[in-house]
C-alpha positions in Angstrom: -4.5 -12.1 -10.0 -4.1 -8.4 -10.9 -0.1 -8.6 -9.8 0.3 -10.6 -12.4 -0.6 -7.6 -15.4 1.7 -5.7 -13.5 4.3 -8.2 -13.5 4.4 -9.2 -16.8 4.9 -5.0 -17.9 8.3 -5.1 -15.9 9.3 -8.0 -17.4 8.9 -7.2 -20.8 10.3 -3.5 -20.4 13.3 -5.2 -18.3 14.2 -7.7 -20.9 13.8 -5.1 -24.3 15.7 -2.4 -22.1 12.6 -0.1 -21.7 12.6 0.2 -18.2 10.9 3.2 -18.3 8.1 2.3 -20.2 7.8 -0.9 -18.3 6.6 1.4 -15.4 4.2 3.1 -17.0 2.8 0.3 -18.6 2.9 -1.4 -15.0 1.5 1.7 -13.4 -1.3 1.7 -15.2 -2.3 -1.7 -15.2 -1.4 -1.4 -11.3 -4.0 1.4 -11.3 -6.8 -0.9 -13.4 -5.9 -3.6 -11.3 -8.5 -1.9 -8.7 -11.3 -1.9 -10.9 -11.9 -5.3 -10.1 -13.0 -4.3 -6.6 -15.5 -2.1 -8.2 -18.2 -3.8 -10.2 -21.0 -0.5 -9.5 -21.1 -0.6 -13.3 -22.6 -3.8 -13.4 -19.6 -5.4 -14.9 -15.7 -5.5 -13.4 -14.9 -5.5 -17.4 -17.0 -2.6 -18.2 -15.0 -0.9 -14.8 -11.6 -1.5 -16.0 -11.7 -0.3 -19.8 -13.8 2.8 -18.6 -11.2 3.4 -15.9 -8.2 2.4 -18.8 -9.6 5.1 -21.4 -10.5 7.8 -18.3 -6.5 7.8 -17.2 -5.0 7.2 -20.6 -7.0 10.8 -21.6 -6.1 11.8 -18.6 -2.1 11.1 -19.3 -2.8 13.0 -22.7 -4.4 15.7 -21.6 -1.9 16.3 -18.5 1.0 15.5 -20.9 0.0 18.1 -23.5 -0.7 20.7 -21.1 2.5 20.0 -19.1 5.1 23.1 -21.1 2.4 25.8 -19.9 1.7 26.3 -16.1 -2.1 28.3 -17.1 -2.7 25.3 -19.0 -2.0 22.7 -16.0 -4.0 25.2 -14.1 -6.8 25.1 -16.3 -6.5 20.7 -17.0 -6.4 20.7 -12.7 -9.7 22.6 -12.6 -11.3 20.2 -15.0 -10.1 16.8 -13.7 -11.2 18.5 -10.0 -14.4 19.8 -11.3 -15.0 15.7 -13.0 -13.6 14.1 -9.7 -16.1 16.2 -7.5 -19.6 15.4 -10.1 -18.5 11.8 -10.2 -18.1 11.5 -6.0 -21.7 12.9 -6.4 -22.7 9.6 -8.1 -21.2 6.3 -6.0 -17.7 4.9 -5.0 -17.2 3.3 -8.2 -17.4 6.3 -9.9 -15.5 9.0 -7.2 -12.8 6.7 -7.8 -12.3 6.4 -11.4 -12.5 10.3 -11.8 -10.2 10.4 -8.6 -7.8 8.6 -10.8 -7.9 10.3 -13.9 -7.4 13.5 -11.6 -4.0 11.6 -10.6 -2.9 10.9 -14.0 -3.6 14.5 -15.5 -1.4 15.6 -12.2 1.5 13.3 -12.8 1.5 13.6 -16.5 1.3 17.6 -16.5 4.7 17.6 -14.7 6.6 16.2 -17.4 7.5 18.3 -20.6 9.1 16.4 -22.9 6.5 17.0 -25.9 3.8 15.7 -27.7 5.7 12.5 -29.2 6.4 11.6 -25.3 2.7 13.0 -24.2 1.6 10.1 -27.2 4.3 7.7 -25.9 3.2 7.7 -22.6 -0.6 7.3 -23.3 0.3 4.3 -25.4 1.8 2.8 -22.2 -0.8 3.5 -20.1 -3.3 2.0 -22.8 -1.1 -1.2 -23.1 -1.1 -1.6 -19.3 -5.0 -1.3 -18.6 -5.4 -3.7 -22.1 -2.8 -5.8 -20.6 -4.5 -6.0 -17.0 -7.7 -5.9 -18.9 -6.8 -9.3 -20.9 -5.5 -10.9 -17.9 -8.8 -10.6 -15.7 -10.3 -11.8 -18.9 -8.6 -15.0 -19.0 -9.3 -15.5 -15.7 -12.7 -14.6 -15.8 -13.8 -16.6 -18.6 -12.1 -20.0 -17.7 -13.7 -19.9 -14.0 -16.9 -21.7 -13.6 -19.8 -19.0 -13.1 -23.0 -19.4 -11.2 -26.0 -17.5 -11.8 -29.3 -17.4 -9.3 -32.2 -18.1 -11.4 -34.3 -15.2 -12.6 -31.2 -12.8 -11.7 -30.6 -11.1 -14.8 -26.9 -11.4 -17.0 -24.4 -8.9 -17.0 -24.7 -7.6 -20.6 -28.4 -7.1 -19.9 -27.6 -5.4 -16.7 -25.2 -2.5 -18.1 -28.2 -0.7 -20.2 -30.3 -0.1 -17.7 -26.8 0.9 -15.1 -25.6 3.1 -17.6 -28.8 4.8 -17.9 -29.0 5.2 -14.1 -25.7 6.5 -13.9 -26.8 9.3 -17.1 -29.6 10.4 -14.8 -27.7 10.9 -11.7 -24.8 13.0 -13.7 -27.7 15.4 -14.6 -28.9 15.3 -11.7 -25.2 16.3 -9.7 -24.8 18.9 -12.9 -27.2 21.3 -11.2 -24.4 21.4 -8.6 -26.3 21.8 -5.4 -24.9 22.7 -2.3 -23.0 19.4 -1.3 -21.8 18.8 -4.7 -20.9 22.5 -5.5 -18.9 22.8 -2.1 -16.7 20.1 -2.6 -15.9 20.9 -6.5 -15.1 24.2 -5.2 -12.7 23.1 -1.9 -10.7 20.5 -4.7 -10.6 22.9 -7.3 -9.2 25.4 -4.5 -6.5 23.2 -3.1 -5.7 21.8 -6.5 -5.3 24.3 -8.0 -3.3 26.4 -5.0 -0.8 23.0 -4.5 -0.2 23.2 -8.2 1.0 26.6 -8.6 3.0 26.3 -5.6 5.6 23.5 -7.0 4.9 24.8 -10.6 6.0 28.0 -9.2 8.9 27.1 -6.9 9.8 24.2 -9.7 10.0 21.4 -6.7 11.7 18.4 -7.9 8.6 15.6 -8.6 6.2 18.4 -7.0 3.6 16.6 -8.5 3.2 14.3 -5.5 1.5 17.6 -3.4 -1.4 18.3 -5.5 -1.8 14.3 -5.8 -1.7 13.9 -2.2 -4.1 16.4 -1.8 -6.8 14.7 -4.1 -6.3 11.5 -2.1 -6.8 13.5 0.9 -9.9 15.7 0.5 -12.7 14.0 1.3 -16.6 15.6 1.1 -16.6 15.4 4.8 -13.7 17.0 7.0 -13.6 14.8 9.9 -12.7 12.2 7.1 -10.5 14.4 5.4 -8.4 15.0 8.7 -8.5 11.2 9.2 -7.1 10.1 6.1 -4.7 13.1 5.8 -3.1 11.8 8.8 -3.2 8.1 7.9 -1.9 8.7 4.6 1.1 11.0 6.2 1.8 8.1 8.8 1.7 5.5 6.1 4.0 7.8 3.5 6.5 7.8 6.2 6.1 4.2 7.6 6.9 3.2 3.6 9.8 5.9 3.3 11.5 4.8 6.4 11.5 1.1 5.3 12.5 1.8 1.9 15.0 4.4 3.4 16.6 1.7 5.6 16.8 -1.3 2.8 18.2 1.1 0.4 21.4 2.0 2.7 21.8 -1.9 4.0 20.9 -4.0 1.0 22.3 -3.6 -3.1 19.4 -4.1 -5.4 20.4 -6.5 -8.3 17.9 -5.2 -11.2 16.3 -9.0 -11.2 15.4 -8.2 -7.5 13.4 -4.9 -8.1 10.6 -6.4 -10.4 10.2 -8.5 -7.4 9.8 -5.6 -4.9 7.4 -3.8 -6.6 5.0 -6.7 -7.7 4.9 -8.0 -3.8 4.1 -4.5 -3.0 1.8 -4.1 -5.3 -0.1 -7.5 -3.9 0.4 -5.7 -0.5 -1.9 -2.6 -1.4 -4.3 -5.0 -3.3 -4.6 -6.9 -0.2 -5.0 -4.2 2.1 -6.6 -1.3 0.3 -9.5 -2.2 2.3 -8.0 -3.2 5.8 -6.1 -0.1 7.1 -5.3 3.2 5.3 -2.4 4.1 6.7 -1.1 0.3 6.3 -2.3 0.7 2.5 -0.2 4.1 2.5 2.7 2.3 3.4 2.8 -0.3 0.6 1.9 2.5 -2.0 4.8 3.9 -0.5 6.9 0.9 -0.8 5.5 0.4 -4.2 6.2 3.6 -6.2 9.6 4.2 -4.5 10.5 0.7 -6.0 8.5 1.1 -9.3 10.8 4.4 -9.7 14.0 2.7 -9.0 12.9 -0.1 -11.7 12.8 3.1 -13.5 16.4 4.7 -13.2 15.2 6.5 -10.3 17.2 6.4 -6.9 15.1 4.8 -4.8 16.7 6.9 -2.1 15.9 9.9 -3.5 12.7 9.2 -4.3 12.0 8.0 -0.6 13.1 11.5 0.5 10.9 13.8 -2.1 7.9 11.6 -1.4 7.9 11.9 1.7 8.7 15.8 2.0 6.2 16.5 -0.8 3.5 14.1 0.8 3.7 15.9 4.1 3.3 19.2 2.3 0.0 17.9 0.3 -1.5 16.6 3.1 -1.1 19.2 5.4 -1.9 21.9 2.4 -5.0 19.9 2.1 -6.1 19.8 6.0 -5.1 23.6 6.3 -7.3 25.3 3.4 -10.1 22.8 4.5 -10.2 23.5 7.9 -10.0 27.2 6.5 -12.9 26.8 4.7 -14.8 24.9 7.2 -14.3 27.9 9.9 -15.0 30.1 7.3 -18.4 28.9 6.3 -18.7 28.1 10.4 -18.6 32.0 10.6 -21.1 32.6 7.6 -23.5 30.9 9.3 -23.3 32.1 12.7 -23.3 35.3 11.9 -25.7 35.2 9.0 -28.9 37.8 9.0 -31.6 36.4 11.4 -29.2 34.1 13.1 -29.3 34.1 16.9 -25.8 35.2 17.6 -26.9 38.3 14.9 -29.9 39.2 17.0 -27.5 39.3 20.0 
C-alpha cells in the first residue's frame, strides 16, 4: 500500500517533466511510508503527519543553513541533540527524530537558496500529504474491529501524548545514558560533516547520514549494524553497478525500479538489515537516476562515502568506548588505582 504514494509522485513529476521534484515528493512519501509500522502514538495517522512536518522542517532548516558550513554545524548539533532525547523515549519516536536528522543532513548539502530551500519543503510536504491521503483511503474503506471496552483511537492520543510530554522532561535532565549518546552523535556528526564540508566531497552528505543510521546507544549494536549496513551498501551497489553497464534504462522503466525497490525495503525493513541495506541501496541509486542522476555514478559515491560513514562512525565509538573503559579503570578508589 505505501508504494503506491511513492508511485503516483514519479508519475506525476515524469509526465509534467519535473523529474526532480517527483523524487523528492517520492522520497518523502517513501520515508512516511514507514510510519505505518509505527503506531507508538496511538494512531498510524497521528505517526505519519508528525513524521511529515518533523522532515519537511527538517528540509527547511537544512536547506537554509546549507551556504554556511558553521551553520550546518550548528543545524547537525540540533537534529543530533533531538535524535538522541527522542531515542530516550521509544522506537517510534528514535525513529522519527532519526529521520528528520537525515533530512536536515541531505538538505544542508545543497545551496541553491531560499526559493529552492521552500521548493523543496513543498515537495516533501506534498509527498507525506500524498502518502498520508493514501493510507487514509485505505484505512477508512477497510472494515475495523474493535474489542469491547478497548478504548478508540482519538480517545487514546490524549492521554499518549501526555505520556510522551512526561517522558521528554524526564530525558531533558540528560542523565548518563541519554547524555552519552547525544554527546557520541553530536561528536561524529558533527566531525563527518566538516570533513566532506571541508574537503567538498561530491554528495558527502551520505557520511554523516550513514553515520546516524549507524550509531546505536549500545556499541556491540552499533558495530553490528555498521557492518550490515556496509555489506548491504555494497551488495545494492554491485547490482545496480552491473545492470547499469548490461541493461539501457528506457525512463518508463525507472519508475518501475524504484517503486519495486521501495516495496523491497518495506518488506524487509524488519527481516535482515543488511538485506534492507541493499534495497535502500537499489532504491536511491534508481530514485537518483529518475532524477538526472547517473545511476553509475551514484552507485560509486554511495558506496565510497557509505564505507567512510560507517567506519567513521565504528572508529570514534570504539574510541570513546576505550576511552571511558580507561576512565573507569583507572578512576580514584578503583582497584587497578589502589594497585
Amino acid at each position: 500500500m505505501a508504494v503506491i504514494a511513492v508511485g503516483i509522485a514519479l508519475l506525476v513529476g515524469w509526465l509534467t517533466g519535473h523529474t526532480a521534484a517527483g523524487a523528492i515528493a517520492a522520497g518523502s512519501a517513501f520515508t512516511v511510508g514507514f510510519a505505518v509500522f509505527h503506531e507508538a502514538l496511538a494512531s498510524a495517522l497521528l505517526s505519519m503527519t508528525v513524521t511529515t512536518l518533523c522532515i519537511a522542517s527538517a528540509t527547511l532548516a537544512g536547506s537554509l543553513a546549507a551556504p554556511l558550513t558553521p551553520v550546518v554545524l550548528l543545524v547537525i548539533f540540533v537534529a543530533a541533540v533531538n535524535y538522541g532525547l527522542l531515542a530516550g523515549l521509544g522506537p517510534t519516536e528514535g525513529w522519527i527524530g532519526q529521520q528528520s536528522g537525515v533530512f536536515v543532513i541531505v538538505a544542508s548539502y545543497f545551496t541553491q537558496g531560499p526559493h529552492y530551500a521552500l521548493g523543496r519543503t513543498l515537495m516533501v510536504l506534498a509527498g507525506g500529504g500524498l502518502q498520508i491521503a493514501v493510507f487514509s483511503i485505505f484505512y477508512f474503506l477497510r472494515p475495523k474491529r474493535r474489542e469491547p471496552g478497548t478504548p478508540r483511537t482519538h480517545e487514546q492520543i490524549p492521554q499518549r501524548l501526555r505520556e510522551l510530554l512526561q517522558s521528554l522532561r524526564n530525558e531533558l535532565t540528560l542523565h548518563g545514558d541519554t547524555a552519552e549518546y547525544v554527546a557520541r552523535l553530536a561528536l561524529v556528526l558533527l566531525t563527518s560533516t566538516a570533513i566532506y564540508r571541508f574537503f567538498h566531497l561530491r554528495n558527502g552528505y551520505w557520511i554523516p547520514m550513514t553515520a546516524l543510521l549507524v550509531l546505536r546507544p549500545q556499541w556491540g549494536h552499533t558495530l553490528s549494524r555498521g557492518i550490515a549496513r556496509m555489506l548491504g551498501t555494497v551488495a545494492g551497489a554491485g547490482i545496480t553497478l552491473v545492470l547499469a553497464r548490461l541493461l539501457p534504462f528506457p525512463a518508463w522503466v525507472l519508475p518501475t525500479l524504484v517503486v519495486v525497490s521501495a516495496w523491497g525495503c518495506y518488506a524487509l525493513q524488519a527481516v535482515n538489515y543488511a538485506v534492507f541495506s541493499a534495497f535502500i541501496t537499489l532504491y536511491i541509486v534508481f530514485l537518483f537516476r529518475f532524477g538526472g542522476f547517473s545511476e553509475t555514478a551514484a552507485a560509486h559515491i554511495r558506496l565510497v562515502n557509505t564505507v567512510v560513514g560507517g567506519s567513521l562512525a565504528l572508529t570514534i565509538d570504539a574510541l570513546w568506548k576505550a576511552a571511558k573503559a580507561r576512565h573507569w579503570l583507572f578512576r580514584p578508589g578503583s582497584a587497578d588505582s589502589v594497585q
